[in-house]
C-alpha positions in Angstrom: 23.5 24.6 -3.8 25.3 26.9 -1.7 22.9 28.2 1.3 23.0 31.9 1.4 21.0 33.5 4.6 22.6 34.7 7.3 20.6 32.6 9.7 21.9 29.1 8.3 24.5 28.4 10.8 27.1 28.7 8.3 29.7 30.7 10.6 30.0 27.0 12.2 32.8 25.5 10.5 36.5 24.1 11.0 38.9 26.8 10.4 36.5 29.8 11.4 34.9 29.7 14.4 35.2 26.5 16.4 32.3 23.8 15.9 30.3 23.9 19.1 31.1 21.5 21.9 29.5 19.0 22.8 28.1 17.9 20.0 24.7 16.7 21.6 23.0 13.5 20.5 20.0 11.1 21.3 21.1 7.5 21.7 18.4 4.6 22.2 20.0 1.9 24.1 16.2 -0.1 24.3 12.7 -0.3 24.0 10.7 2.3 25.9 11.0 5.7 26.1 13.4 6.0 29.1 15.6 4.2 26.9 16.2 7.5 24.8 19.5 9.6 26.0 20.7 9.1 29.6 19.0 10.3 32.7 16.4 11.6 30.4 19.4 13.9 28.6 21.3 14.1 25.5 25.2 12.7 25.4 28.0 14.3 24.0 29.7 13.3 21.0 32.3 13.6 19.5 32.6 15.5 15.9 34.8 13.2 14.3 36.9 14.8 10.9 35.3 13.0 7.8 37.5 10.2 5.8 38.0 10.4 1.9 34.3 8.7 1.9 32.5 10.7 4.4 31.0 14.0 4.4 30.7 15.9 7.9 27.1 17.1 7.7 25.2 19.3 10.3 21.5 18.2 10.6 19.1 21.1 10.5 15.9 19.9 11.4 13.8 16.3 12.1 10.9 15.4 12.3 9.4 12.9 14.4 7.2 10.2 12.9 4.6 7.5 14.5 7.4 5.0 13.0 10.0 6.0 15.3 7.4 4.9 18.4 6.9 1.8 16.7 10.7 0.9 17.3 10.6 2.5 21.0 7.9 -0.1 21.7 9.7 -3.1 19.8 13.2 -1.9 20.7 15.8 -4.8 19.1 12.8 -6.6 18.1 11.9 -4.2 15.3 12.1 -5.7 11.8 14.3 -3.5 10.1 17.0 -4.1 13.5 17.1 -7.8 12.6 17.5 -8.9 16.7 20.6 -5.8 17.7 21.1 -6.0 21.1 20.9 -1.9 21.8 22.0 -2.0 25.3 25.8 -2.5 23.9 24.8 -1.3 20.5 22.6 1.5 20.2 20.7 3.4 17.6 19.5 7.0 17.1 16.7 7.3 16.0 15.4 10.3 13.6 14.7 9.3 9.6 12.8 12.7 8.7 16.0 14.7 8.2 17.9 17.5 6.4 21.3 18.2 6.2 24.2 21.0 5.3 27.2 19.4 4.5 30.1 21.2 6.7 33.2 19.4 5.5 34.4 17.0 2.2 36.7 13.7 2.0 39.2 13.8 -1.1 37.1 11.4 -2.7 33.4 12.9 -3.1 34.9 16.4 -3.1 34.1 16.5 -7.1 30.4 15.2 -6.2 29.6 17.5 -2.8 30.8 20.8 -1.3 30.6 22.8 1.8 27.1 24.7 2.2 24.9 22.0 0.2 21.4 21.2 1.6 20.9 18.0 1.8 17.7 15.7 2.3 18.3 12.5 3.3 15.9 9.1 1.8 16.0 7.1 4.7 14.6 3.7 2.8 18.2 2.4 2.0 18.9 -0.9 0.5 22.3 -2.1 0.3 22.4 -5.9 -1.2 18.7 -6.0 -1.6 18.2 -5.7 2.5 16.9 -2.5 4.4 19.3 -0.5 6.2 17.2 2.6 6.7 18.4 5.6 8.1 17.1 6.2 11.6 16.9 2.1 12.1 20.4 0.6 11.6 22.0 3.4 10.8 22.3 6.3 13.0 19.7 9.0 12.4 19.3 12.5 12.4 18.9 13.2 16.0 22.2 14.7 16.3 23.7 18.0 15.9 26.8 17.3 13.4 27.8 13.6 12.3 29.7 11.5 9.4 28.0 10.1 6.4 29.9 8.0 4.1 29.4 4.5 1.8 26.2 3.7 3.7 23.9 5.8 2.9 26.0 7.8 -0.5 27.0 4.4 -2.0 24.0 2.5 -1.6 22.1 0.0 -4.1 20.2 3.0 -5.3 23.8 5.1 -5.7 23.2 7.9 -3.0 20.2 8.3 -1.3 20.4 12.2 -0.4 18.8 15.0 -2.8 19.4 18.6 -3.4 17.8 21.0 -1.5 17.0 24.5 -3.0 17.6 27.5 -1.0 14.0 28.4 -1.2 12.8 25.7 1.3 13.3 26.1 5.0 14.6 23.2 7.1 11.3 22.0 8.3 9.9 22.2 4.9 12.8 19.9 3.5 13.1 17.4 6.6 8.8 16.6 6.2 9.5 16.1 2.0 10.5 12.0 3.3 6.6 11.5 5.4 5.3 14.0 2.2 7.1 11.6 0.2 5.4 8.5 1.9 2.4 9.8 1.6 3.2 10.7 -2.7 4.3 7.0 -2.5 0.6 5.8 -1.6 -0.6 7.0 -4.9 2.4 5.6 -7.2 1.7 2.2 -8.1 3.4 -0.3 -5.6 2.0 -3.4 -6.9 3.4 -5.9 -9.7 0.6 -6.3 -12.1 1.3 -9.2 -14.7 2.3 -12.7 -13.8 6.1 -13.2 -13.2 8.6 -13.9 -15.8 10.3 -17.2 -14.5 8.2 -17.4 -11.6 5.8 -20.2 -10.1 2.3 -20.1 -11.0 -0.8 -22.0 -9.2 -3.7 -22.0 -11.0 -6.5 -23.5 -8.7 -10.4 -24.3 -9.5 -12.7 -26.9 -9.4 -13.7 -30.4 -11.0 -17.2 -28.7 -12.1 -16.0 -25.8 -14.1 -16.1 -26.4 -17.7 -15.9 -22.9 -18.8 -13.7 -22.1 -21.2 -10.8 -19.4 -20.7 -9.0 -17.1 -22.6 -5.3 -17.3 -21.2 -3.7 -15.7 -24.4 -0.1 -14.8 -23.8 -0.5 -14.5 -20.2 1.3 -18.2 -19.1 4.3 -18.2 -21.8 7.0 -17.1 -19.6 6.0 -18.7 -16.5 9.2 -21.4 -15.6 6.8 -23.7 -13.8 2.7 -24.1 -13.3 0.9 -26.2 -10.5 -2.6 -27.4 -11.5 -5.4 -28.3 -8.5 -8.4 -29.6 -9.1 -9.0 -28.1 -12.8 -11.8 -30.2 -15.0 -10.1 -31.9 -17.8 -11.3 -29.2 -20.3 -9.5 -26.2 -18.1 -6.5 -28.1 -17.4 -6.2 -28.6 -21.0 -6.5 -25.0 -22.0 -3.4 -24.0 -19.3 -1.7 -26.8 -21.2 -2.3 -25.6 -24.4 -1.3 -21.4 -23.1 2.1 -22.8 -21.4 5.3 -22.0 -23.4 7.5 -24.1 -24.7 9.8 -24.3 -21.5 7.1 -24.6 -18.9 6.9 -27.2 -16.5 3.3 -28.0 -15.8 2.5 -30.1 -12.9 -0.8 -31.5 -11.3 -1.3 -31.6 -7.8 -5.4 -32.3 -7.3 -7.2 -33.5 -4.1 -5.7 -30.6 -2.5 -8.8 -28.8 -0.3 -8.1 -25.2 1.3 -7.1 -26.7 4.4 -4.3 -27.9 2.5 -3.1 -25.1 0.5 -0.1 -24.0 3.2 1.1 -27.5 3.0 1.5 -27.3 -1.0 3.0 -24.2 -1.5 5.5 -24.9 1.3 6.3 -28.0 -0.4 6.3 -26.5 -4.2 8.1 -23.2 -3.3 10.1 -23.3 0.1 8.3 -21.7 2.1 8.3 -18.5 -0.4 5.1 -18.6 -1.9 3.4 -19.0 -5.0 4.4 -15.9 -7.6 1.1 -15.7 -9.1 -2.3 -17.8 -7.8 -4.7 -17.5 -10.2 -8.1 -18.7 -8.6 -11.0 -20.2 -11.4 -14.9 -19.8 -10.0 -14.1 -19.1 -6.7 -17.0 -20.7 -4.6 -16.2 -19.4 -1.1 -14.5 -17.0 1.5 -12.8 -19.8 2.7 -10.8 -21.2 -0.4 -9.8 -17.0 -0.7 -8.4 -16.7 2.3 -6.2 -19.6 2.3 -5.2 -18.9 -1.1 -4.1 -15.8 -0.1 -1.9 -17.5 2.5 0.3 -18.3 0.0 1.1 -15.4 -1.8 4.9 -14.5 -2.5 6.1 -11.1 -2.0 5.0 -9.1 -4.0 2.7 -11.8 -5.8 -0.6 -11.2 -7.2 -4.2 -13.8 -6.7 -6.2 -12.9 -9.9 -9.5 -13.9 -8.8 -11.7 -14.8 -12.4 -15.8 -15.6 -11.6 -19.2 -14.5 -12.1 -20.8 -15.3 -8.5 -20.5 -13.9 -5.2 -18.6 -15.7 -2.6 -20.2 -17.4 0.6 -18.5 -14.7 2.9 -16.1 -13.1 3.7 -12.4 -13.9 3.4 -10.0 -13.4 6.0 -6.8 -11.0 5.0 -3.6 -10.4 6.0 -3.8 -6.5 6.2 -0.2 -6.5 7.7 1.0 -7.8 3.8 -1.0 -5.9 2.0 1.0 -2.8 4.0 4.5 -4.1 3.8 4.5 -6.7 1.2 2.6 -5.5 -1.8 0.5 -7.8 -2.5 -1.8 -7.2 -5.8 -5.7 -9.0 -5.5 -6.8 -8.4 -9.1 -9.8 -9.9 -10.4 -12.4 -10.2 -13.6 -15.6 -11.8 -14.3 -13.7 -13.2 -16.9 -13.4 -15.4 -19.9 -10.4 -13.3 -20.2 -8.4 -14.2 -17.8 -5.3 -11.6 -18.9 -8.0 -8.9 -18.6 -7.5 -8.6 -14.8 -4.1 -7.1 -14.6 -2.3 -4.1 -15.5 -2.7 -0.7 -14.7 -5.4 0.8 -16.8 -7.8 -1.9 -14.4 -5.7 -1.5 -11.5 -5.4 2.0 -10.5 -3.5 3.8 -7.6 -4.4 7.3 -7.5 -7.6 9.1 -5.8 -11.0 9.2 -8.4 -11.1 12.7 -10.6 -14.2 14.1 -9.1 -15.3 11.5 -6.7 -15.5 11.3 -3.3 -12.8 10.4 -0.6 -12.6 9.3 2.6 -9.8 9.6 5.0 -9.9 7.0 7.8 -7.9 9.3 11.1 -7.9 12.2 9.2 -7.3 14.5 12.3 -3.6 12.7 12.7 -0.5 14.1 11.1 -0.7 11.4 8.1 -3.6 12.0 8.2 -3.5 15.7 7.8 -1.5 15.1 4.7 -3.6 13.3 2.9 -6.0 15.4 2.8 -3.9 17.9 2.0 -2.6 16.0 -1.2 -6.6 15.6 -2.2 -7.4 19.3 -1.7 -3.9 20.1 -3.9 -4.7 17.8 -6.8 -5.1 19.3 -9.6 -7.3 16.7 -11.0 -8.4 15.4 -6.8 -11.6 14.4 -5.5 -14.7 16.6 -5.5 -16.0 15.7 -2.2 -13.2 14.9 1.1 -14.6 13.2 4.0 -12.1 13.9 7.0 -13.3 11.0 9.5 -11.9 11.2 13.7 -13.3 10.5 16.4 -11.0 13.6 18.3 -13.2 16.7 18.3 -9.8 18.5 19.3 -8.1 17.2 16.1 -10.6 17.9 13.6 -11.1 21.0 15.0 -7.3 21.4 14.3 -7.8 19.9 10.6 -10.5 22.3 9.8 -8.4 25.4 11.2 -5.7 24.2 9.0 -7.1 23.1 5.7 -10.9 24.3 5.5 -9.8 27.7 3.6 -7.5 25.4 1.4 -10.2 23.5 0.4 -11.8 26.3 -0.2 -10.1 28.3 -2.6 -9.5 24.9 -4.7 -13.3 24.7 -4.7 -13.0 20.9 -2.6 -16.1 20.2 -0.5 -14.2 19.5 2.6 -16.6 17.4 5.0 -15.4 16.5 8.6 -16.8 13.7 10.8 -16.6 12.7 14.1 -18.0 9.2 14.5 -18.4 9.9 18.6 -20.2 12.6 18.3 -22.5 11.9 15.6 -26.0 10.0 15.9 -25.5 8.9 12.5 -22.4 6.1 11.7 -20.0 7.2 9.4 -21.5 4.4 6.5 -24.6 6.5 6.9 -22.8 9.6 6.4 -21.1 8.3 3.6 -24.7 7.0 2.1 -25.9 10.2 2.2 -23.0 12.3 0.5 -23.2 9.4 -2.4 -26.9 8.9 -3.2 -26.2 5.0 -1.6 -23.1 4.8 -4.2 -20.5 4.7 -1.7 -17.0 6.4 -1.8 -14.6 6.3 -4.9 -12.1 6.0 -2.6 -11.0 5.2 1.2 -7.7 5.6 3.0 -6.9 4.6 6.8 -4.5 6.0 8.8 -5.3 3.9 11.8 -3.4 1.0 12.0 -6.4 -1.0 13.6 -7.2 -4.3 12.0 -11.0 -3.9 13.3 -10.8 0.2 11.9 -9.3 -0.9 8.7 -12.2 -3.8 7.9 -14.7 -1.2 9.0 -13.3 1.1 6.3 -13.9 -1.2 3.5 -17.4 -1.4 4.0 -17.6 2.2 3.2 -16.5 2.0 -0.6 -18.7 1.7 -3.7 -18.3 -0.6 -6.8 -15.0 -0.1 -9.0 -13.7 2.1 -5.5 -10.2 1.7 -3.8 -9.0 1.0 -0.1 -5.5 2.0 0.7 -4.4 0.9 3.9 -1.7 3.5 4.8 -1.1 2.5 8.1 1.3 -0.5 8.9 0.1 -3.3 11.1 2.0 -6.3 11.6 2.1 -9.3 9.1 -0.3 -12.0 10.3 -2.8 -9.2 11.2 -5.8 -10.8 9.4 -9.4 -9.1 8.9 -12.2 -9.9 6.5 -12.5 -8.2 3.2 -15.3 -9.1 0.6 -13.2 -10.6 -2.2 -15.9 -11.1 -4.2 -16.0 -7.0 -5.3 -12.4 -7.5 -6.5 -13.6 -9.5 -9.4 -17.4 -8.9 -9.3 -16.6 -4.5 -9.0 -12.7 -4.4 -9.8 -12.1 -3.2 -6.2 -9.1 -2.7 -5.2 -7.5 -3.0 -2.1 -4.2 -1.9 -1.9 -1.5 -1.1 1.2 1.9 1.1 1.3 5.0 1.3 3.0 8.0 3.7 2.8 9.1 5.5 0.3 11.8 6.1 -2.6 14.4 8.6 -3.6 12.1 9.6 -7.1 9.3 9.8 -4.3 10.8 12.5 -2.3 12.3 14.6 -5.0 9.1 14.8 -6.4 8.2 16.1 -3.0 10.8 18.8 -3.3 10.2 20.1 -6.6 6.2 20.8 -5.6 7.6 22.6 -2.6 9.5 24.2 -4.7 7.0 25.4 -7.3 4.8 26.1 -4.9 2.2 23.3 -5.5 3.0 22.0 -2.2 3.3 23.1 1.3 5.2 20.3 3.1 5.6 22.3 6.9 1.7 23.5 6.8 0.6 20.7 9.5 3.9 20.9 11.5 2.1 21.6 15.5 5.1 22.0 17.8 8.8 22.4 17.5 11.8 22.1 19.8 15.7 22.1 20.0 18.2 19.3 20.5 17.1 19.2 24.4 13.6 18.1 23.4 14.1 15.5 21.6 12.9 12.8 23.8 9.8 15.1 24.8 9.4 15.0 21.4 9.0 11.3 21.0 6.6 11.0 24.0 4.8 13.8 22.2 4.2 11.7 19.5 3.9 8.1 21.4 1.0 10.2 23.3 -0.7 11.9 20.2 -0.5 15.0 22.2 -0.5 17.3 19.0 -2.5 17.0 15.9 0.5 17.9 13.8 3.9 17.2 13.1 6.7 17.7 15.6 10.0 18.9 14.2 13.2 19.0 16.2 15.6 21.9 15.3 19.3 19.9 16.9 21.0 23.4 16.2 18.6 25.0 18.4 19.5 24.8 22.2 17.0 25.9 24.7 14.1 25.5 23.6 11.5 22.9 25.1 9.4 21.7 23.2 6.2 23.4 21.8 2.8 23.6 20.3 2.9 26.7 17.8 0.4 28.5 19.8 2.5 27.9 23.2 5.2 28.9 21.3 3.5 32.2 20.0 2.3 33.0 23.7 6.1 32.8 25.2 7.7 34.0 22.6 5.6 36.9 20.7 8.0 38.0 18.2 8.2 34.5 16.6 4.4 34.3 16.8 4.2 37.9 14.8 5.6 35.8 11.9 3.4 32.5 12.0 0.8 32.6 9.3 -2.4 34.2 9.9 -4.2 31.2 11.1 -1.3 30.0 13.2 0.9 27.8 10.8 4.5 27.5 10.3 6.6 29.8 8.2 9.7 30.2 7.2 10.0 33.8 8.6 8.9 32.3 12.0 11.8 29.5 11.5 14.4 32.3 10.9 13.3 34.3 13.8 13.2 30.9 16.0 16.9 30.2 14.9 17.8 33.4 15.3 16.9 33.9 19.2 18.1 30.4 19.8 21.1 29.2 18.1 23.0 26.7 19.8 26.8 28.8 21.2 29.9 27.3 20.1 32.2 26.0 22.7 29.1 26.3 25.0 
């Protein structure tokens, strides 16, 4: 795809006129903010002629996501860094990113060519390990740099899509959080017991129920009975395939759960837990402790537990794991995805936990698009300023797609928002609940507002060990589901794309405040302080520019605000105009 407007930089190029110099960047040699560039600046780079791998690409626009503060507070520490020292080995940050490719090595020139629009997936695996883009390896806040085997010869193949002319930048560097947000709604989970794996089934010495296992056991390599009545045990026996190793281990109490699986698995986890007449929130939540990644607990009973259980919301987030449930004899019944769904109710009622924030935003966004979304969208913040901000942006939206859009600010309401909620459901509760506020005691709170057969997604990443309570008995008592997301994938994004594309999708329709390559670490603090509702999108070919909220931007600079939309939103007639007026000068 061959970019043809005059205002896409194109006359910047090696053999017309000269690439501009210096080529500015945004190092981060640390965590904190005043770890970003040096003396608060960006440092020149040089722009280095591609090898037969590599592709010279100039970046077009970023934007900045709550993730990136997450490694400014962490620094090394981060995860996805795995302990780099950044003081002699620094990062740039800047995942949200899209791309024109300026020059070709010999050996992708069949594959790529000058003038391409490119949108980079920043969720790259290379032997099964993350090496996003933007983490450990360099991101977007640059004006021109290399790409090569890294991120175009990946486990995936290469992790960059197309990008039709039609899109602006901005619209094409938010498709990856867009794409995040898509991802929350694909199903994440793994929702039948592992082929080959290790499966712990665990019950009591008083259950003589009888269970209907079917198929389900047959391809498990190994099975781990505790404290199963004669009669159960014997029914696991009898489902077991041929090759399945079945071992006991009874006497085992909750307390020593962690000590078994550490002893049957390494340390890894059990694949699948299967949990027979639960009796108690405590026997959940250690149970749950040993979980593999990506592992399911199929909870099978017919009474309520004593309490609640405590959760790790920090792996429900980042390590997918699936609580399925029935009342049972059918065991099998609990998984797969007709029980277990992922997407919001047709009709129902949906609650967005930090609705005001930019995630946030989206969300709601993606309700109020659905063809086949929620009836009723509960937009929940406590900041008057950001609801205010949501309404301005989406109330007309909702609209036109005849969406009751309801807005509520817990701190300035009498009522609580369960109230609210009771009200707007006849005492039902909500289909379905998202949070976008990575707050253990937030995220708890949010459960409580969900009705039977409803679904929590916890969008928002806090740490693994971050435990809360959760109700497990509505899992197999109610088929709740509560369900977490992280990241994105390549299918995710172009997905993304093609809406924008067709018009189903505006991707740049929260973006608050933009800026060129100078504000890129006021852009950061920007977003480490929350200090706009929106998204924040660096342009790097833009030089000049500080950063700023569209309505700041409108007031200084009137004949980019003639073209904003008519309630203040980004366009791409206001993006031309903004490049326009402040294209970065080659050889400046």
């Amino acid at each position: 795809m061959t970019a043809s407007a005059e205002w896409t930089f194109d006359r910047y190029r090696r053999g017309g006129t000269p690439l501009p110099e210096p080529n500015l960047a945004w190092n981060t040699y640390g965590a904190g903010i005043e770890s970003i560039g040096r003396d608060g600046q960006p440092e020149p780079a040089e722009i280095p002629r591609p090898g037969a791998d590599q592709m010279l690409v100039r970046v077009d626009a970023v934007g900045l996501c709550f993730s990136d503060v997450k490694l400014i507070r962490l620094g090394g520490d981060h995860p996805k860094l795995y302990g780099r020292d950044l003081a002699t080995d620094p990062i740039r940050l800047g995942h949200e990113a899209t791309v024109t490719v300026i020059e070709v090595g010999d050996d992708l020139a069949s594959t790529y060519r000058p003038g391409d629009r490119l949108a980079i997936q920043p969720d790259i695996y290379v032997n099964g390990r993350s090496t996003a883009y933007g983490y450990t390896i360099a991101g977007g806040l640059i004006q021109y740099h290399l790409i090569g085997p890294e991120i175009l010869a990946a486990d995936d193949g290469a992790y960059v899509i197309g990008v039709d002319d039609g899109l602006g930048y901005a619209a094409a560097a938010l498709s990856e959080p867009w794409a995040c947000v898509e991802a929350a709604y694909t199903q994440r989970r793994r929702l039948r017991p592992l082929d080959g794996g290790t499966v712990w089934i665990v019950g009591h010495p008083a259950d003589a129920r009888t269970y209907d296992f079917g198929e389900l056991l047959r391809g498990a390599a190994r099975i781990v009975l505790t404290d199963l009545s004669d009669s159960v045990g014997g029914q696991v026996s009898g489902a077991a395939g041929p090759h399945t190793e079945v071992t006991v281990a009874d006497g085992v109490g909750p307390s020593g759960y962690g000590a078994l699986a550490d002893k049957t698995t390494g340390g890894r986890g059990f694949d699948d837990i299967i949990v027979l007449d639960p009796v108690s929130g405590e026997q959940v939540s250690e149970a749950a402790r040993c979980i593999a990644f990506r592992g399911t607990l199929n909870l099978v009973g017919e009474r309520p537990l004593d309490g609640p259980s405590s959760i790790d919301f920090g792996r429900l987030h980042y390590d997918y794991t699936a609580y399925v449930g029935t009342r049972g004899p059918d065991v099998a019944a609990a998984y797969g995805e007709a029980r277990n769904r992922c997407d919001l109710r047709p009709g129902g009622v949906a609650v967005f936990v930090g609705a005001g924030g930019p995630m946030g935003q989206m969300h709601v966004q993606r309700a109020i698009e659905k063809t086949d979304g929620p009836s009723v969208i509960v937009g929940v913040d406590p900041d008057r300023e950001r609801l205010q901000a949501l309404e301005d942006s989406l109330a007309a939206l909702a609209e036109r797609a005849g969406r009751r859009l309801v807005l509520i600010n817990p701190e300035a309401s009498d009522a609580s928002v369960a109230d609210h909620i009771d009200r707007l459901t006849a005492g039902a509760g909500a289909d379905d609940v998202v949070v976008t506020v990575p707050v253990a005691e937030v995220m708890a709170d949010a459960a409580r507002l969900m009705g039977p057969d409803g679904m929590l997604v916890f969008f928002a990443g806090v740490a693994n060990g971050t435990m809360g309570p959760l109700d497990m008995s509505r899992v197999y008592l109610g088929n709740a589901q509560y369900t977490g997301t992280s990241g994105s994938s390549i299918d995710d994004q172009a997905l993304v794309l093609a809406k924008a594309v067709e018009g189903t999708l505006s991707p740049d329709l929260n973006l608050a405040a933009v800026g060129g390559i100078e504000a890129g670490r006021d852009g950061m603090q920007a977003v480490l302080e929350g200090r706009f509702a929106g998204k924040v999108v660096i342009f790097p070919q833009v030089s000049g520019m500080p950063l700023l909220g569209l309505d700041e931007l409108a007031e200084q600079h009137p004949h980019i605000g003639e073209a904003l939309g008519e309630r203040g939103q980004w366009t791409r007639e206001a993006e031309r105009r903004l490049i326009e007026s402040h294209a970065a000068a080659a050889g400046r």
